[in-house]
C-alpha positions in Angstrom: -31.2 -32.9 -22.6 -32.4 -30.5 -20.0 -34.6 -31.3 -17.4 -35.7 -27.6 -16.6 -38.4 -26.5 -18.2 -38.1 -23.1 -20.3 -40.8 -21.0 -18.0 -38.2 -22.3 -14.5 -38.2 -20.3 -11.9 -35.1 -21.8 -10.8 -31.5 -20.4 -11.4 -27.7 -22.0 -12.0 -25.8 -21.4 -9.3 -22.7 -21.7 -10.9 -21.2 -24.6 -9.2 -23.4 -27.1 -11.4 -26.8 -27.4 -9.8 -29.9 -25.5 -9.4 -31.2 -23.3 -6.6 -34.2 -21.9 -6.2 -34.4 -18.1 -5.9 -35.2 -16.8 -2.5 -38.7 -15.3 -2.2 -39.2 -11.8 -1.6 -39.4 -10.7 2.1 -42.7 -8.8 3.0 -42.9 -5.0 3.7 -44.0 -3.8 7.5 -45.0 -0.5 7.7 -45.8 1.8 11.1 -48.4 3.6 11.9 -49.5 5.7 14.2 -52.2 5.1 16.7 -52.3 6.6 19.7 -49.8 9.4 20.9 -47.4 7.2 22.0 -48.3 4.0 20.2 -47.2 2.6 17.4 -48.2 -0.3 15.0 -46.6 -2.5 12.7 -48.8 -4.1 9.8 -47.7 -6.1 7.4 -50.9 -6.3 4.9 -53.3 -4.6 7.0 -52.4 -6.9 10.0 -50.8 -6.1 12.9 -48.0 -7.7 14.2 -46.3 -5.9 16.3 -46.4 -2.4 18.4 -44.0 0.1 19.9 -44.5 1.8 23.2 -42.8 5.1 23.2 -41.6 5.4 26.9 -39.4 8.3 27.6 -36.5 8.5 25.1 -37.1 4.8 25.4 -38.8 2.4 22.3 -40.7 -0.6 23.6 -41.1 -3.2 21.1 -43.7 -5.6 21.7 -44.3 -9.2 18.8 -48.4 -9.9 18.9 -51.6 -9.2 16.9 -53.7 -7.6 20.2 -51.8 -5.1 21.6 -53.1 -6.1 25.4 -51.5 -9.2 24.8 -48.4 -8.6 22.8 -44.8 -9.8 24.4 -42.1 -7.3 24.7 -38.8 -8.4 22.2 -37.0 -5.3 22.5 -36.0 -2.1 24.1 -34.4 0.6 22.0 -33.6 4.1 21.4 -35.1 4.6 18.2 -38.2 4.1 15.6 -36.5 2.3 13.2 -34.6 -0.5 15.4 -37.8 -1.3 17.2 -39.4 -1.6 14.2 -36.6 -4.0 12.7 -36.7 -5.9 15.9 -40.4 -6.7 15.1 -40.5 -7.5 11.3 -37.0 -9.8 11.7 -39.2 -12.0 13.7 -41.9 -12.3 11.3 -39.2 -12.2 8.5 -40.1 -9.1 6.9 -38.5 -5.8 6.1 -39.2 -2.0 7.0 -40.5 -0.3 3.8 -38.0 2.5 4.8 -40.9 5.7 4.2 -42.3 3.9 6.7 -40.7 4.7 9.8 -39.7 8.2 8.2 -43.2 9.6 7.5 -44.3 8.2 11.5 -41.4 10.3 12.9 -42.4 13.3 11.0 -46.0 12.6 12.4 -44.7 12.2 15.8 -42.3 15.6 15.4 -45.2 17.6 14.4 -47.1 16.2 17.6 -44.7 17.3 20.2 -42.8 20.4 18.5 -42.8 23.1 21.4 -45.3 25.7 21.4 -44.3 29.3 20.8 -44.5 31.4 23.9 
């Protein structure tokens, strides 16, 4: 006799006990905010933001962006938005970062002389 019940979320693990499945990370995405600012939102809530400084990405963990603590320093969109959503235990939905970089590239694309 089984004491699972048919509609179990659980799973055999092969070894001869149960585990429960992991749940399912949530999905940050970026947006764009300012010129050189960037958000990360997980449900329509910030978490995080990125300060583009130079050729450098500031990555910063906190709902107000006035009070948000740096975590990182990188040289691109994507890591600093990693570094954010690892903390909160999220994932980059990868057209995320993608379609913010083509926003950004269509910003500061070189006028024609």
């Amino acid at each position: 006799m089984s004491i699972m019940s048919e509609t179990s979320t659980d799973r055999f693990d092969g070894i001869g006990s149960y585990a429960a499945s992991p749940p399912r990370m949530p999905d940050a995405h970026v947006e764009r905010v300012a010129d050189d600012v960037f958000a990360v939102t997980i449900a329509d809530d910030a978490i995080g933001f990125i300060e583009v400084a130079g050729r450098i990405y500031v990555a910063s963990v906190g709902p107000r962006r006035d009070r948000a603590l740096e975590c990182a320093q990188t040289h691109s969109l994507d890591s600093a938005a990693r570094a954010i959503a690892a903390i909160h235990g999220a994932t980059v939905a990868d057209a995320a970062t993608s379609q913010a970089r083509r926003v950004s590239r269509a910003l500061y694309r070189p006028l024609p002389c």
